[in-house]
C-alpha positions, -999 to 999 in steps of 0.1 A, spaced: -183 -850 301 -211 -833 308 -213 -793 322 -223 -791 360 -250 -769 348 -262 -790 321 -299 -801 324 -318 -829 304 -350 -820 284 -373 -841 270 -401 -835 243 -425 -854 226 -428 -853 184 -441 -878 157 -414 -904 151 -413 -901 117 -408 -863 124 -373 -873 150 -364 -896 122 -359 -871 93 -346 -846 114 -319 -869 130 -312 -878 90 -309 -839 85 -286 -833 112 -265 -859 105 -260 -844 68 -255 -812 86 -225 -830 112 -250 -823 142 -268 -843 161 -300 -834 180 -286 -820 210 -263 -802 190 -291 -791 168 -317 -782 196 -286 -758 214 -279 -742 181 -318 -738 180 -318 -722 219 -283 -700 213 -295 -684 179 -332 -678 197 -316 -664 225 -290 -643 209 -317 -627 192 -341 -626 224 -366 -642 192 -375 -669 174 -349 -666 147 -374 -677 119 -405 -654 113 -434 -670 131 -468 -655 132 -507 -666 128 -513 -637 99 -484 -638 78 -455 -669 83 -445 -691 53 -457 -719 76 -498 -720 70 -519 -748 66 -510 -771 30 -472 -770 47 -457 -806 49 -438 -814 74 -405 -819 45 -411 -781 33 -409 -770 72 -376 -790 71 -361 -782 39 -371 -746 50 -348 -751 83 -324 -770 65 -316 -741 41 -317 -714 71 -285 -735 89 -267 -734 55 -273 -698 51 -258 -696 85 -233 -714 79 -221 -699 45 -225 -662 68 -203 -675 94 -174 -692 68 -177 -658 52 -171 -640 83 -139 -663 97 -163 -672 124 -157 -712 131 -183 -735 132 -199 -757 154 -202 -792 144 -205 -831 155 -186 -856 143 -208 -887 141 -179 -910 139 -155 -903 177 -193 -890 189 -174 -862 195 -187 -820 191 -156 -796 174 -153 -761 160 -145 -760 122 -123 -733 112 -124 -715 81 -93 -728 71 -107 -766 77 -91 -772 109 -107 -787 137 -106 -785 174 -127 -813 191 -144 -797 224 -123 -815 253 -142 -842 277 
C-alpha cells in the first residue's frame, strides 16, 4: 500500500537503456523504484549527487558507453552495500518473487516492509 505522500514520476530514457538497468536491479534485488529512491535518499543525505559529476574532470566524458556508466553504478551500490554489511547497518532490498521490499539484516534475516 502505497504512503499518502507518495507521488508518481515519470521520465523518459532509451529502452534499451530501462532494459539493462531493470536487468541490473534485478541482480541487485531492487527494482526501479526501489533503485530510483535509493538514488534520491543517498543524493539527499549528502545534499549531492553521490557520484562525482562535473564538465572538467568526471570519469564520465565522451568515448563512455552507456555499460561502463552502468558497470560504474553497479559497482558503487556494492561498495555500499559491502560498507553497510560491515557496519550492522541492514539493507534495503526487493524481492522479485512476493513483489515485496524487506530489510536484510547482517545476520540474513529479513523483515518484509508491511502493506
Amino acid at each position: 500500500m502505497k504512503a499518502q505522500s507518495d507521488v508518481q514520476v515519470t521520465i523518459r530514457v532509451d529502452k534499451s537503456l530501462k532494459e539493462n538497468a531493470e536487468n541490473l536491479f534485478s541482480r541487485l534485488g531492487l527494482n526501479m523504484s526501489t533503485a530510483f529512491n535509493v538514488f534520491l535518499r543517498k543524493a539527499v543525505s549528502e545534499d549531492a549527487i553521490p557520484f562525482p559529476v562535473s564538465a572538467k574532470s568526471s570519469r564520465f566524458v565522451a568515448g563512455y558507453t552507456e555499460n561502463d556508466i552502468t558497470n560504474a553504478f553497479q559497482a558503487a551500490v556494492q561498495r555500499e552495500v559491502a560498507i553497510k554489511k560491515q557496519k550492522g547497518i541492514p539493507i534495503a532490498r526487493y524481492d522479485g518473487e512476493t513483489k515485496r521490499a524487506y530489510l536484510e539484516y547482517p545476520d540474513g534475516t529479513r523483515e518484509y516492509a508491511k502493506e
